[in-house]
C-alpha positions as CSV (number, residue, x, y, z in Angstrom):
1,X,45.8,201.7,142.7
2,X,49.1,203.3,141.0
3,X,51.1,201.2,138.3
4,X,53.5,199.6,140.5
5,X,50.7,198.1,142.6
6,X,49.2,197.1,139.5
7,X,52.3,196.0,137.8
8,X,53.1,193.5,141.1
9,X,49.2,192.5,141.1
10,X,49.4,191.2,137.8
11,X,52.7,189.5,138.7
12,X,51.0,188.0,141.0
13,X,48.0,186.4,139.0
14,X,50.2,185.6,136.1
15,X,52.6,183.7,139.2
16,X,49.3,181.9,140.5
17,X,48.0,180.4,137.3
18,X,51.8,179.1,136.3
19,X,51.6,177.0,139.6
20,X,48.0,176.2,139.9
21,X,46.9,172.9,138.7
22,X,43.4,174.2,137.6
23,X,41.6,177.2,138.4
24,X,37.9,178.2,138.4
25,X,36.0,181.5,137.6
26,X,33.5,182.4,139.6
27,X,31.0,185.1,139.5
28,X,29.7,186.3,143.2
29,X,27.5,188.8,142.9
30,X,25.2,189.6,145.1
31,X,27.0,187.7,147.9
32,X,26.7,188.8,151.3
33,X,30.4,189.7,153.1
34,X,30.3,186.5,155.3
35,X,29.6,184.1,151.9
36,X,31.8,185.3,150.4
37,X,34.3,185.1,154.0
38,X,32.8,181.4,154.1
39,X,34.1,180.9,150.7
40,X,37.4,181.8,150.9
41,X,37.3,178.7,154.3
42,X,36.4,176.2,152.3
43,X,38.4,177.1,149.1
44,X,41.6,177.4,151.7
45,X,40.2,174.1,153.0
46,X,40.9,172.5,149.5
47,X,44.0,174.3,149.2
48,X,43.2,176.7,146.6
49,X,43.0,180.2,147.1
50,X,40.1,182.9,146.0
51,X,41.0,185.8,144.6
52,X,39.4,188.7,143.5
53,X,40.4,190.6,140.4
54,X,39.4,193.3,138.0
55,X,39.0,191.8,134.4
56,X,41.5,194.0,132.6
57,X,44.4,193.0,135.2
58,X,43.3,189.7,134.7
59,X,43.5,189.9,131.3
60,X,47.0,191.3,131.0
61,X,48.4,188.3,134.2
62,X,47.0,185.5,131.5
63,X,49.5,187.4,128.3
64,X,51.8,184.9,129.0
65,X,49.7,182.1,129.8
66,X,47.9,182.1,126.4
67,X,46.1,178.7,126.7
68,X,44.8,180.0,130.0
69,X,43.7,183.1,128.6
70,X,41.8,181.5,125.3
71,X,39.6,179.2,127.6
72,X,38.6,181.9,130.0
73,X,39.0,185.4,128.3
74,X,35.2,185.6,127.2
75,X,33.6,184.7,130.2
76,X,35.6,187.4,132.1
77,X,32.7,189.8,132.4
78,X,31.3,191.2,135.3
79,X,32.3,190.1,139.0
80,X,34.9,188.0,138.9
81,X,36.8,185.7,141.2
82,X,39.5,183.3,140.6
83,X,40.0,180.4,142.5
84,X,43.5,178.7,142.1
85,X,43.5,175.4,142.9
86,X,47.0,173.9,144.3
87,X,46.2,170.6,145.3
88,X,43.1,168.0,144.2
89,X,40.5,170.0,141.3
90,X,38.0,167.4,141.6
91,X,37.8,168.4,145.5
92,X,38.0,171.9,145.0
93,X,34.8,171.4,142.3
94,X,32.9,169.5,144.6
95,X,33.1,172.3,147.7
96,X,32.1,174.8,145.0
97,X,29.3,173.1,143.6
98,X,27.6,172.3,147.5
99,X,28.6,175.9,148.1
100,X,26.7,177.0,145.0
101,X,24.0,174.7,146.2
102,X,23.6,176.8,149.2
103,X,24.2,180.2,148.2
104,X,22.4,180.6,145.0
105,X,23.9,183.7,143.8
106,X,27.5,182.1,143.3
107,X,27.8,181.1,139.7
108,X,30.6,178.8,138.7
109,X,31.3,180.3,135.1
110,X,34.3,178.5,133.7
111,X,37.8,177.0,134.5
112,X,41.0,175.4,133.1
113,X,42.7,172.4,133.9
114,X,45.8,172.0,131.9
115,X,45.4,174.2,129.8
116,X,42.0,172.9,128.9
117,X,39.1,174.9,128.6
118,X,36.5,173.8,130.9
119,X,32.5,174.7,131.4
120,X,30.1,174.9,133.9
121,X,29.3,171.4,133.0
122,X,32.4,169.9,132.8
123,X,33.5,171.1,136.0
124,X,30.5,170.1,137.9
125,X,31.0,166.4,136.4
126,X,34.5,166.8,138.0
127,X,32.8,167.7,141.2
128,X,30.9,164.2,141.2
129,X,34.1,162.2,140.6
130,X,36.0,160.4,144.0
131,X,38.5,161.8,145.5
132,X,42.3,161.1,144.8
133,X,42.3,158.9,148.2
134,X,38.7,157.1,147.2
135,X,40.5,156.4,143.5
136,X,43.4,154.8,145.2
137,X,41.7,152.8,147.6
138,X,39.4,151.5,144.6
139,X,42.4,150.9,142.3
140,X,44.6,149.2,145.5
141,X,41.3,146.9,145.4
142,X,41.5,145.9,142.0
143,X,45.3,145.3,142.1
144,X,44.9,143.3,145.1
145,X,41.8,141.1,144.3
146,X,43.6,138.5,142.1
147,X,45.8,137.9,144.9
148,X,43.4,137.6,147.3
149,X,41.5,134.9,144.6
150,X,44.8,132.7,144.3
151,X,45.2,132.7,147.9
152,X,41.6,131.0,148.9
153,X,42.1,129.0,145.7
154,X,45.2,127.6,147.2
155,X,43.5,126.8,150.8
156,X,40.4,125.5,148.7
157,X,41.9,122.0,148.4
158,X,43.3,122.1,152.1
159,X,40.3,123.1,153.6
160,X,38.4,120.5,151.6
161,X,40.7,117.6,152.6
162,X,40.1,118.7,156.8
163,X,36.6,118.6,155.8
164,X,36.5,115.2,154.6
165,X,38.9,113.8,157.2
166,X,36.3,115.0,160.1
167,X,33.1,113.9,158.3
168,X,35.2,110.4,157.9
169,X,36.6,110.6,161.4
170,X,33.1,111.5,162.8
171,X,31.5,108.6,160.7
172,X,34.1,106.5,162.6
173,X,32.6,107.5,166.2
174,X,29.2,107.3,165.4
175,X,29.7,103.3,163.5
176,X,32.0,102.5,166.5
């Protein structure tokens, strides 16, 4: 790889992390071709991309992202892949920890969300949280339930007055 291929690669990354609401290292060694191929499905699934780089050009893409580069910089050893996530992070989480699940020899290493640094354990804790669309539904629910309350309270007295004109209007037939 000459400079100028290098130069545009780091571009690249350093482009990737600026519009990437979170991304994810992981380590994928000893991965078979077709994992890792089945990988990069469900990661474009979630809309994130996987991308593999060598630590040093990683390195110099997160220079001017220096937040990035704090939470992530010391777990860049080894294999290495990014995954950029451009969409939902709690989604993209939970497809990498069932992958990792599966294929034992992916290792979810570290990540950053908002410029936060993020560990193995936090980011499998945001794999267990609902979706966006399961967090709206729930919180639609909530908004909606008081409503729902004042309505049947204000058809309680209605339907209670029907009620006790037909028990007195069926006491009627049966005395007459």
């Amino acid at each position: 790889m000459n400079r100028a291929d290098k130069a545009g690669l780091i571009t690249d990354i350093s482009a990737r992390v600026a519009k990437a609401k979170a991304a994810f290292l992981v380590d994928f060694k000893g991965m078979t071709v077709e994992q890792v191929t089945d990988l990069r499905k469900k990661m474009h699934a979630t809309k994130a991309d996987m991308k593999v780089v060598r630590n040093t050009l990683a390195l110099r893409a997160l220079e001017d992202h220096p937040e990035t580069k704090s939470a992530i910089a010391a777990t860049l050893v080894g294999n290495n892949a990014f995954i950029f996530v451009n969409e939902d992070p709690s989604l993209t989480a939970k497809e990498l920890t069932e992958f990792g699940k599966t294929v034992e020899q992916l290792v979810v290493k570290a990540g950053v969300m908002d410029g936060k640094a993020l560990g193995a354990d936090t980011i499998e804790y945001l794999a267990k949280l609902p979706s966006k669309e399961v967090l709206r539904a729930q919180l639609l629910g909530v908004l909606s339930a008081p409503a729902a309350t004042f309505v049947r309270l204000l058809n309680t007295p209605a339907t209670s007055f029907v009620q006790l004109l037909r028990a007195h209007k069926e006491k009627q037939e049966q005395a007459g």
